[in-house]
N, C-alpha and C positions, 0 to 999 in steps of 0.2 A: 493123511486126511484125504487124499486125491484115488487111494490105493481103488476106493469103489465104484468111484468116476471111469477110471481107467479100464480097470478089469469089465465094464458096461460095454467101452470102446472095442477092448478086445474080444468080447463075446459076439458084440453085434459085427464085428469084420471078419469072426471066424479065426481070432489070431490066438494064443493058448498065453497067458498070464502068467505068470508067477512072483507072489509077492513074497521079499523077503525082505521082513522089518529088520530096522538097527535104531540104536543109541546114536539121535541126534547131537545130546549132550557130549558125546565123545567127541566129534568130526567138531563142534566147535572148542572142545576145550585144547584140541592143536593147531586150529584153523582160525580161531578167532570168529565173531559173529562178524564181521565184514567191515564196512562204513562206519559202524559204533565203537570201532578199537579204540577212539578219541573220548571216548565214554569214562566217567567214572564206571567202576564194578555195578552198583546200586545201581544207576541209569541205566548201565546198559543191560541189567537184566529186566528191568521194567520195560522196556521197549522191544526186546528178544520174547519174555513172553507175554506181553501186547499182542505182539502180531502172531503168534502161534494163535493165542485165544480168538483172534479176528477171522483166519482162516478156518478155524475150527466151525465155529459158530455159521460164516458161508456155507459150510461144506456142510452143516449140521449133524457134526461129529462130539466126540467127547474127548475133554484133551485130557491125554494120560500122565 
């Protein structure tokens, strides 16, 4: 969501970008979503994508 933000910063400073997407969903299913590991499953995906959809929406993005 930030990746266009970013690559704006690095344009306007002259710095060269390179974005390479990954599967969020991976890094948390051996990482845990953090704070919510006290979660049920159900809660703590409603709250995991809550806040994707939050950030999306700021960044006025489309969440995939």
């Amino acid at each position: 969501m930030g990746s266009k933000k970013l690559a704006a910063v690095a344009e306007a400073s002259g710095a060269i970008f390179i974005h390479r997407s990954f599967d969020w969903r991976l890094v948390i299913k051996v990482d845990g979503p953090g704070p919510l590991n006290g979660l049920i499953g159900e809660r703590r995906s409603y709250f995991s994508g809550r806040e994707a959809m939050c950030w999306a929406e700021y960044y006025g993005q489309p969440v995939m």
